[in-house]
C-alpha positions in Angstrom: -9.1 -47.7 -16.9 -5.8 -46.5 -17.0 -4.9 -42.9 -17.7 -1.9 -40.8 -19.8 -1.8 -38.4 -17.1 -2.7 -36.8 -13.9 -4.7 -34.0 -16.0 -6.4 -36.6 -18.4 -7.5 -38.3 -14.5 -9.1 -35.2 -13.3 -11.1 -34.7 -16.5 -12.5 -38.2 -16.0 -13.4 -37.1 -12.2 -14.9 -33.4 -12.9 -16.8 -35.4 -15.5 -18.1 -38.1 -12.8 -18.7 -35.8 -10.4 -20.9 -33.7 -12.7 -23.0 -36.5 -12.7 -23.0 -38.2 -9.3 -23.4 -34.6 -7.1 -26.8 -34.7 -8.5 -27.6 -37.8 -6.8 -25.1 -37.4 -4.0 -27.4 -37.5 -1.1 -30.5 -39.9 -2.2 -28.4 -42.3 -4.3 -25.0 -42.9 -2.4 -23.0 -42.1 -5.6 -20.9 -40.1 -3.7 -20.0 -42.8 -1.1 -19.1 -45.1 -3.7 -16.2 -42.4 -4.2 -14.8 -43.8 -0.4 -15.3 -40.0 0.8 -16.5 -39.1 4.3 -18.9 -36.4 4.3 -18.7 -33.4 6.4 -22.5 -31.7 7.3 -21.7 -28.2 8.0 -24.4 -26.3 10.1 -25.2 -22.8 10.5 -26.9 -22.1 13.7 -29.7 -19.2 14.0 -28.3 -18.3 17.2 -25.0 -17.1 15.1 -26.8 -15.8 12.2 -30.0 -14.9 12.1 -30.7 -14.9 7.8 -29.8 -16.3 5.2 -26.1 -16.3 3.9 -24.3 -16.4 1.1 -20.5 -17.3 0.4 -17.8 -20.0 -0.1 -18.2 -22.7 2.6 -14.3 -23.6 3.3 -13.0 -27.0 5.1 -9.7 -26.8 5.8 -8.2 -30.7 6.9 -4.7 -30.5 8.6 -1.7 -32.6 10.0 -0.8 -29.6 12.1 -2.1 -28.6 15.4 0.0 -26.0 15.8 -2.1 -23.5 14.4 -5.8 -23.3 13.7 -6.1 -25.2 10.1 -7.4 -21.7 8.8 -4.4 -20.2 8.8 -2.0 -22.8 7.6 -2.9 -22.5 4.1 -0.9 -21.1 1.6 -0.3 -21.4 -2.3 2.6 -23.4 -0.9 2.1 -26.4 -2.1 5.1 -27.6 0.0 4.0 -26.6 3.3 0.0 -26.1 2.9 -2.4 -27.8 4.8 -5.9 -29.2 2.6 -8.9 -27.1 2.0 -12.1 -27.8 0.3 -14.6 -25.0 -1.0 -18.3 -25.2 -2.1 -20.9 -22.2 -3.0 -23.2 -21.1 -0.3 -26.8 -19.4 -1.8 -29.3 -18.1 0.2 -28.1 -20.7 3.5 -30.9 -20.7 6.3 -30.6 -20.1 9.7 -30.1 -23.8 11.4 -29.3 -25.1 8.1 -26.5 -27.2 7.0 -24.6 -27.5 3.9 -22.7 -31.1 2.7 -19.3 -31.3 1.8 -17.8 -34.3 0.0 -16.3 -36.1 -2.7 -17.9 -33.4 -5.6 -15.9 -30.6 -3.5 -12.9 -29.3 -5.0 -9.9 -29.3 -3.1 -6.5 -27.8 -3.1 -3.9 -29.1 -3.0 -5.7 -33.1 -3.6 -8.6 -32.8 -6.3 -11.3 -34.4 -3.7 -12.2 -36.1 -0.1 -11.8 -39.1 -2.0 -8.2 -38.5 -1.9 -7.3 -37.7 2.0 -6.2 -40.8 3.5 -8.2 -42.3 6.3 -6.4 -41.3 9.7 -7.2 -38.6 12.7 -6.7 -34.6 11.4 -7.4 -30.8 12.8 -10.6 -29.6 11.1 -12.0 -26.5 10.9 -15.2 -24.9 8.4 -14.7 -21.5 7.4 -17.8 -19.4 5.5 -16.7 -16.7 3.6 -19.5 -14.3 3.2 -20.6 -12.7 0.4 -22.7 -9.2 0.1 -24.9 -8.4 -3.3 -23.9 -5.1 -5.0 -25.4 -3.0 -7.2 -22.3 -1.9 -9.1 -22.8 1.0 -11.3 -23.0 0.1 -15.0 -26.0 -2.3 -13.8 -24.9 -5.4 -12.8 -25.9 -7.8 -9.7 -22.8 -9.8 -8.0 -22.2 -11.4 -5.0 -18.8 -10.6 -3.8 -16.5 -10.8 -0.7 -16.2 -7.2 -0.2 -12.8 -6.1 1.8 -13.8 -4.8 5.3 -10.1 -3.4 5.9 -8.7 -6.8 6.4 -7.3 -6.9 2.8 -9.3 -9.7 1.0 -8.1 -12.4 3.7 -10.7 -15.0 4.5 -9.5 -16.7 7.2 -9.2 -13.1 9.2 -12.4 -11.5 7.3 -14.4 -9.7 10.0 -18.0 -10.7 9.8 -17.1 -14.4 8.7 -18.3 -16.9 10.5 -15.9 -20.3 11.1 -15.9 -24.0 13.7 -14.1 -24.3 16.6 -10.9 -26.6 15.8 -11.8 -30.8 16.5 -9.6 -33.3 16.2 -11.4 -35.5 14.1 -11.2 -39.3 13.1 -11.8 -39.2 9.3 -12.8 -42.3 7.8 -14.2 -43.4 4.3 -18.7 -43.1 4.6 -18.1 -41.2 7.6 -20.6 -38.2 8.0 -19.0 -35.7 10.4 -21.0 -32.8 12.1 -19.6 -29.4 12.0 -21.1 -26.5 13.4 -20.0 -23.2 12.9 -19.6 -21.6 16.4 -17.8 -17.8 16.3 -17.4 -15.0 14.4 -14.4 -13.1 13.5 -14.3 -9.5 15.1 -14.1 -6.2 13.7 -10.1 -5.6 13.2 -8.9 -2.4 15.8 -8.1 0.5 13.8 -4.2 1.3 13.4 -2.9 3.8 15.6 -0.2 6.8 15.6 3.0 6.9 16.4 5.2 9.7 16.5 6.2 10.0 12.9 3.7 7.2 11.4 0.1 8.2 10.8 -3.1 6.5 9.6 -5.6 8.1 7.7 -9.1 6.7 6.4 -11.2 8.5 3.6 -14.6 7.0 1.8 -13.9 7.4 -2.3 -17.1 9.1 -3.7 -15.8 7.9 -7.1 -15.4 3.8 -5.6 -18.5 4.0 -3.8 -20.5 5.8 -6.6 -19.0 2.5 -9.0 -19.9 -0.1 -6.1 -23.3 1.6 -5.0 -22.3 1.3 -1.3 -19.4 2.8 0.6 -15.7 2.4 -0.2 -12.8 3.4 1.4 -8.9 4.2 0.7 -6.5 4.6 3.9 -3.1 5.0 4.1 0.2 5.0 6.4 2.0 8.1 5.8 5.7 8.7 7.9 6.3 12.1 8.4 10.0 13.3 8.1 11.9 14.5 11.3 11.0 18.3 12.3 7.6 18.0 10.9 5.8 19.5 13.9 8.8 22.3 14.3 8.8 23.3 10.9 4.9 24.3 10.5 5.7 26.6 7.6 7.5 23.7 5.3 5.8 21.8 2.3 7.3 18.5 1.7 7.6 15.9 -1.8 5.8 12.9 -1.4 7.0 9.4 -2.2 4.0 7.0 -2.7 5.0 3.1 -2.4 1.6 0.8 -3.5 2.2 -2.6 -2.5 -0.8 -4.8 -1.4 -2.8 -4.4 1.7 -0.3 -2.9 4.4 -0.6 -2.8 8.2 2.2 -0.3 8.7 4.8 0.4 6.5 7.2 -2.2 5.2 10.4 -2.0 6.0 10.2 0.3 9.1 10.6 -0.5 12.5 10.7 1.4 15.8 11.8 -0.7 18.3 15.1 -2.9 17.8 14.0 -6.5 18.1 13.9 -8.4 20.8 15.6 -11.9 21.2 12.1 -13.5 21.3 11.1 -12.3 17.6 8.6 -14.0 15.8 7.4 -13.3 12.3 10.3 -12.1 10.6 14.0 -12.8 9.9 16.1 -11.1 12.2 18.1 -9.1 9.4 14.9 -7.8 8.4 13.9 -6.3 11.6 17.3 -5.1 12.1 17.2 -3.3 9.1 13.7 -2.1 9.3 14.9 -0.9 12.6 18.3 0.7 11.3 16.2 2.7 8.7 14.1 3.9 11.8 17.9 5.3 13.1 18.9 6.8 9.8 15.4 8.6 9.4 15.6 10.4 12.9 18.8 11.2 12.7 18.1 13.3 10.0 20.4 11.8 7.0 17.7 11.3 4.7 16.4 13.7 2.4 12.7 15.4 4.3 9.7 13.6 2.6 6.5 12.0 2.9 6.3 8.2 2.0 3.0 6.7 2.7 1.8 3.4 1.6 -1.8 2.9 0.4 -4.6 0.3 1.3 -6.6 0.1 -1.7 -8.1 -3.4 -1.7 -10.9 -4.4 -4.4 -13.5 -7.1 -4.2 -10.9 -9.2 -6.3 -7.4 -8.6 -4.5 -5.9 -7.0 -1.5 -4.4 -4.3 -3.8 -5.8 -2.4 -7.2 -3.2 -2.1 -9.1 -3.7 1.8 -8.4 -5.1 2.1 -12.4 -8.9 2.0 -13.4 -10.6 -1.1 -14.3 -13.9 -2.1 -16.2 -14.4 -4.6 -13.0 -12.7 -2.9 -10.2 -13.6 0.6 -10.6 -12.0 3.9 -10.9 -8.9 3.2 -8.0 -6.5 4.8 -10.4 -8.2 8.3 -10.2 -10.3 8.2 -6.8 -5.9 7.5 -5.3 -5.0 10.0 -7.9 -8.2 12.6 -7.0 -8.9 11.8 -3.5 -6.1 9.8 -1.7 -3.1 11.7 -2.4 -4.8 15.2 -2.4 -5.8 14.4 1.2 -2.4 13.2 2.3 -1.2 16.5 0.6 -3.6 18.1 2.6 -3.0 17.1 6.1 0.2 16.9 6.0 1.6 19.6 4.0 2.6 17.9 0.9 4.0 20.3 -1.8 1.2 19.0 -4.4 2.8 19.5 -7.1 3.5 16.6 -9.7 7.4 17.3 -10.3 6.7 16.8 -6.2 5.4 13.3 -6.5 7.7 9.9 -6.6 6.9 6.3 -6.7 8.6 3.4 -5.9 7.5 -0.6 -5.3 8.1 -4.4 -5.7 6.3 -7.3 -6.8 2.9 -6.4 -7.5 4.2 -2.5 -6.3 6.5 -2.9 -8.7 4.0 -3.2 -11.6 1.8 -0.6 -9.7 4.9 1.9 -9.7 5.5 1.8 -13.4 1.7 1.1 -14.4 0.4 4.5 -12.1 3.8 6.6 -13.8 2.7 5.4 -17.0 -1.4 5.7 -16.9 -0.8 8.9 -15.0 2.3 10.1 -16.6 1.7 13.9 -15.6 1.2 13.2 -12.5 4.0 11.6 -11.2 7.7 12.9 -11.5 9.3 9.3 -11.1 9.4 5.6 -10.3 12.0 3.5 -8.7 10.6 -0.6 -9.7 12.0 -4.0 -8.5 11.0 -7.1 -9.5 7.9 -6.0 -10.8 5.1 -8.2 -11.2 4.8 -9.0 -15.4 5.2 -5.5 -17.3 5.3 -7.9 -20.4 2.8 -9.9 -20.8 4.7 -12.2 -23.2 6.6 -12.8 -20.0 3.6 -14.0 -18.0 6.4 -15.5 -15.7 7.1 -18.4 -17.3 3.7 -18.1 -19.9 3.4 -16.5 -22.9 -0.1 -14.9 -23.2 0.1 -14.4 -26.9 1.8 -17.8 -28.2 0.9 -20.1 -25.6 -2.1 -22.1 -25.7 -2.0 -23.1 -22.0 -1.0 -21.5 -18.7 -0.4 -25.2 -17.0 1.4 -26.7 -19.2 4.0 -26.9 -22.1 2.8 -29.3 -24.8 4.7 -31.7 -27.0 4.4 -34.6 -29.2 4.2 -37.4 -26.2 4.3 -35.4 -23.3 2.5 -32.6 -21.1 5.3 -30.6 -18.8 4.2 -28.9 -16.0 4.9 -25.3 -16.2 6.3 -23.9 -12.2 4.6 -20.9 -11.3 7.4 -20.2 -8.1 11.1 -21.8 -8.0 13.0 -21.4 -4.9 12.9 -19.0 -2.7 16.8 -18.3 -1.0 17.9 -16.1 1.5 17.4 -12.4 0.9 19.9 -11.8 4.3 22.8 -13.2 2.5 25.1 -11.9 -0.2 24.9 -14.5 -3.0 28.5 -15.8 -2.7 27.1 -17.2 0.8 24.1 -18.1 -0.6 23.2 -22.5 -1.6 20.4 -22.2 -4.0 18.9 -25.6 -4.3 17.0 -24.3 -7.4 13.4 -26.3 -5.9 10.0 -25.6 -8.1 7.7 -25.1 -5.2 4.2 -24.8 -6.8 3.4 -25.1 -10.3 1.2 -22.6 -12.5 -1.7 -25.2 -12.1 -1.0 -25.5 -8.1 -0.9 -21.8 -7.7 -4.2 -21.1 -9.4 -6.2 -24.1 -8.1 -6.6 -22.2 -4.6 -7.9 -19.2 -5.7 -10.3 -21.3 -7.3 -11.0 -23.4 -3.8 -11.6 -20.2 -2.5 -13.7 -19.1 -4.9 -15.1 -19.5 -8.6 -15.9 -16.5 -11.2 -12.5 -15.1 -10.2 -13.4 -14.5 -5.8 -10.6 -16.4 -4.8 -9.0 -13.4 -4.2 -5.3 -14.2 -5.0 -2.9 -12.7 -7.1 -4.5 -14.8 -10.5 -8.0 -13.5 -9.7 -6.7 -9.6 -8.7 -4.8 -9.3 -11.9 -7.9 -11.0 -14.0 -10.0 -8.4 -12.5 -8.0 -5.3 -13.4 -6.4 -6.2 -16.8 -9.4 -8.0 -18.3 -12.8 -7.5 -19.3 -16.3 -7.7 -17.7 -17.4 -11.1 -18.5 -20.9 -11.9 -19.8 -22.0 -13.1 -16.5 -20.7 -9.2 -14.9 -17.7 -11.3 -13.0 -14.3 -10.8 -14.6 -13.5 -12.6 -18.1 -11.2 -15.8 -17.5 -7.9 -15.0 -19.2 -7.5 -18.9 -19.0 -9.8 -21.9 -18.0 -9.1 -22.1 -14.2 -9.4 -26.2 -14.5 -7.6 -26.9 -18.0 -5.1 -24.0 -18.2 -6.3 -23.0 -21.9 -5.9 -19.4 -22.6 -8.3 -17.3 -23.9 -7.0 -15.7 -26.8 -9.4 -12.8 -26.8 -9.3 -11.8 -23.3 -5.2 -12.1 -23.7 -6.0 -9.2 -26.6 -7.8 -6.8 -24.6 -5.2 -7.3 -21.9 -2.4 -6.8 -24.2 -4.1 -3.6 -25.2 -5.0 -2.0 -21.8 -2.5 -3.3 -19.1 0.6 -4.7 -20.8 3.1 -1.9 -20.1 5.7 -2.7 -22.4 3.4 -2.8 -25.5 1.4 0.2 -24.3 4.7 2.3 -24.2 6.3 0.6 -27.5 2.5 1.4 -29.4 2.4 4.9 -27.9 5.7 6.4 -27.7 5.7 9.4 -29.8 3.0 10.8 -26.9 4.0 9.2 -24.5 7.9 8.9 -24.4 8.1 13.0 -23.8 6.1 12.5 -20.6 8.2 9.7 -19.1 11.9 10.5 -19.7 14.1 10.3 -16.8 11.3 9.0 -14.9 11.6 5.3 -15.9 14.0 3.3 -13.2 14.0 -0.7 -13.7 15.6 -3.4 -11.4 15.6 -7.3 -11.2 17.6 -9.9 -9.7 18.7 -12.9 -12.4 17.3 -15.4 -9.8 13.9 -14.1 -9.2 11.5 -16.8 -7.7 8.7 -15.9 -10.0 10.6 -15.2 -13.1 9.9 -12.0 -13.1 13.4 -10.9 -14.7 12.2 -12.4 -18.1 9.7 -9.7 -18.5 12.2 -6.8 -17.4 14.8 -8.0 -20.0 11.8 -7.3 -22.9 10.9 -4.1 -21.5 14.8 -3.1 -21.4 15.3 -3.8 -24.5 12.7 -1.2 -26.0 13.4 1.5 -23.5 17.3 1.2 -24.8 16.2 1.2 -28.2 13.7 4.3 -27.8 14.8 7.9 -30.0 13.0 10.9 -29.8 13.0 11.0 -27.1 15.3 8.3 -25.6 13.9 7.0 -22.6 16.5 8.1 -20.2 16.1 6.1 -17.3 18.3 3.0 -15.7 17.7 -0.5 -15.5 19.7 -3.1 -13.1 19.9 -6.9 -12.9 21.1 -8.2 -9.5 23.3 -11.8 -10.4 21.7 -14.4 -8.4 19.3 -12.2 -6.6 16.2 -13.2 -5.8 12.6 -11.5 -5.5 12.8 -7.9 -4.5 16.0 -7.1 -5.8 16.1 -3.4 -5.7 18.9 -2.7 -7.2 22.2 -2.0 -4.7 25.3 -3.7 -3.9 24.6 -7.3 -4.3 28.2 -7.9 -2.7 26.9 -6.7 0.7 24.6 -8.7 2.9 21.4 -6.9 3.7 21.9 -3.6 0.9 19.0 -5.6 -1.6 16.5 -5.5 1.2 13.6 -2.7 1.2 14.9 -2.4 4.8 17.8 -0.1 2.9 15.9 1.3 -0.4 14.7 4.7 0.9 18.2 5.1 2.3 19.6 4.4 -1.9 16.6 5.8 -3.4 15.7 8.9 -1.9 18.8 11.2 -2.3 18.2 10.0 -6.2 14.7 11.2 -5.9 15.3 14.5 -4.4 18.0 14.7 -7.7 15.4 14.2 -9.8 13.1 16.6 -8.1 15.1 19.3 -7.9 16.6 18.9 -11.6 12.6 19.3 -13.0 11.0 21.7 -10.1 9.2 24.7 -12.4 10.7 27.8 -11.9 9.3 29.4 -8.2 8.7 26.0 -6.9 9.4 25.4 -3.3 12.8 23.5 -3.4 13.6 24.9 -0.2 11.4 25.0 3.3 11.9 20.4 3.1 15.4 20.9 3.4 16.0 22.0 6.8 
């Protein structure tokens, strides 16, 4: 049979496999796919009841690394993984998977070449909550790792084998360790940790849930006992210190980063002790759900409260304990990416609370800029249809250099992953939206409760169709553009001066597209006007932050509290109420 395309093929096999997985193990149907089978087994002497989670096999070229951390939504660089549902596994018992597994970035075992590869078996647990309007799940709760699997404390994974993997083979895999409790962050002289259970998060999840955070504390802290300072709050994900700071100058052995980054990171450590920046707080937040490494710091139907227990509890205590003027013309925001959404989503949900926000490259604040998708028109998040073809629709183009100006910048203009590519791990890793990537975490806060109590799809996660409905609801609760344009009368009093927009014109994930739609309301706003700025950086790329794109390094967050803070403490002490303490920070 011959087939129109690689999507009309992978109908054809999730229809086959439907059938044969059935019958995999008594009739051989699976075999006649040319698959080996991997038996994975879950000793009692590891775990002592039964389990439940997303059984991961993870099949690499690489032995580098262990195969669990070498994949990535890369579809470039990653290594193959295969995921199944675990329910109720026994102690000593064993799980099978084969051809019927789906597999990121190939569909199925049937697919992986005969030939000798690094294999590892990863299960990601699941716990059963009670959550608070009544319904039952089974979810990978967060346990301060920030919804990572392959570092998950409490998941159990294999001992990496080099592995002969041939077609009929059945492999034995027998899952050997567990991954340790992660150590808890420690001080430094200016950068503290703080850890708080949410009464309002726990009360939603019916068991305990926490919010920490990373908070730096401004030179003279300790010798000034009698000053209150502002606080700047930058949500971006699920942080282990704070981006873009850096105590120690690297060293000619550094790993992990670019060097311009850690120069910088370590340059804005210099400019912050010797005193040239305004006094502040800036703390970064660790607000994971069961969905996402990050909440989107709003309230969800699936997620819970996050927007008020930061807003009620978080930030109150980091006002608290470290002497935080509390007020809200006080209060700043700024973030990129996903922080960048988060900045103008928690100004804009929480408009008298905040005095401010500073965005770059913010994930989609329109959603008919879905990066490339539109949610509304569109019928399909994979691909653009036409009269004799299907066109793949790229989810990230290339990536650059950020350490460059763009003059010295070649751009080869690559499509790494495409929107199918992107969103076929999350669903490896898990189905009814647990894969726990950036897909599933914005399904889970912008959409409704499905009729099952997981999240609603916003799109098929195997055919790309969107769900016209579910695209409704999110227009109406979490697109930020069309939440401002529908209430501006109430709203645009509460937000002038406070709106401050940047994106670079060669964004990665196209997030510029959605910035130019939201610009173009906020110009065309009266009564009030909105008041605020909005920047494209030419040829920048993601996490433009607005600067001077002529000078290598000044785009980077390793330099935005240096250009964004003296234009906070403006705008702070332009709006502080009469009495307010505009003095005792500035030392």
């Amino acid at each position: 049979m011959k087939f129109e395309s690689s999507r009309e093929k992978r109908r054809w096999r999730y229809a086959l496999l439907a059938i044969c997985a059935p019958l995999l193990l008594a009739s051989g149907c699976g075999r006649q796919n040319s698959a080996a089978h991997f038996r994975i087994r879950m000793p009692k002497s590891l775990w002592s009841k039964a389990a439940d989670g997303r059984m991961l096999l993870i099949i690499s070229k690489d032995g580098s690394n262990e195969p669990r951390k070498q994949v990535s939504n890369n579809a470039l660089t990653t290594q193959q993984m295969f995921g199944i549902n675990v329910d109720g596994l026994q102690p000593d018992a064993s799980v099978v998977v084969d051809a019927s597994a789906l597999g990121y970035p190939r569909d199925s075992l049937s697919d992986v070449p005969e030939g000798d590869y690094y294999v590892q078996a990863v299960l990601n647990m699941y716990e059963t909550v009670h959550r608070a309007d009544g319904k039952v799940l089974k979810l990978p709760m967060d346990h301060w790792e920030g919804q990572n699997w392959s570092i998950k404390p409490g998941n159990l994974y294999s001992t990496v084998r080099k592995i002969h993997v041939a077609p009929g083979e059945i492999i034995d895999i027998s899952l050997d360790k567990v991954i340790p409790e992660l150590p808890y962050p420690k001080d430094t002289k200016y950068l503290k940790y703080i850890r708080i259970q949410s009464k309002l998060l726990s009360a939603f999840w019916g068991r305990p849930v926490g919010l920490g955070a990373f908070v730096l504390l401004p030179p003279g802290w300790d010798t000034h006992p009698d000053a209150h300072y502002p606080l700047v709050i930058t949500p971006a994900h699920f942080p282990t210190n704070l981006a873009g700071y850096r105590e120690t100058p690297p060293t000619p052995d550094l790993k992990g980063m670019p060097r311009a980054v850690a120069e910088m990171a370590y340059k804005f450590y210099q400019d912050w002790n010797s005193d040239k920046l305004p006094h502040m707080l800036i703390a970064t937040i660790q607000h994971a759900t069961p969905y996402y490494d990050d909440s989107y710091g709003v309230n969800s139907p699936n997620v819970g409260p996050y927007g008020d227990a930061i807003t009620q509890e978080l930030i109150p205590e980091i006002e608290r304990q470290f002497r935080g003027i509390g007020q809200p013309w006080s209060r700043m925001l700024t973030g990129c990416s996903t922080g960048g959404w988060e900045a103008l989503g928690m100004q804009v949900k929480y408009p008298d609370f905040y005095n401010g926000e500073w965005t770059g490259a913010p994930s989609p604040i329109d959603f008919r800029a879905w990066r490339l998708v539109n949610l509304y028109s569109n019928k399909n998040a994979y691909y653009y249809n036409a009269p004799w073809a299907q066109v793949p629709i790229p989810a990230i183009g290339n990536r650059g250099s950020q350490t460059v100006a763009p003059a010295d910048r070649m751009d080869d203009d690559r499509v790494e992953t495409t929107m199918e590519q992107d969103d076929r791990i999350e669903l490896v890793v898990g189905d009814h939206g647990r894969g726990a990537g950036l897909w599933d975490g914005m399904q889970a806060v912008f959409g409704p409760v499905g009729v099952d109590g997981y999240p609603a799809m916003i799109w098929d996660k195997k055919t790309g169709e969107i769900n016209p409905e579910v695209a409704t609801y999110w227009r109406d609760h979490s697109d930020l553009d069309y939440i401002m344009r529908r209430d501006w009368s109430t709203l645009g009093p509460k937000l002038v001066g406070k709106i401050h927009l940047a994106a670079g014109t060669s964004d990665q994930y196209f997030l510029a597209n959605s910035v130019r739609y939201t610009a173009a309301f906020l110009e065309s706003t009266k009564d009030p006007y909105y008041d605020g700025t909005v920047e494209y950086g030419t040829r920048q790329i993601h996490c433009y932050w607005g600067g001077d794109p002529t000078v290598p390094g000044t785009t980077l967050r390793g330099q935005v509290f240096q250009r964004q803070m003296p234009l906070m403490q403006q705008r702070m002490l332009k709006t502080a109420p009469p009495g307010a303490d505009t003095k005792s920070w500035r030392y």
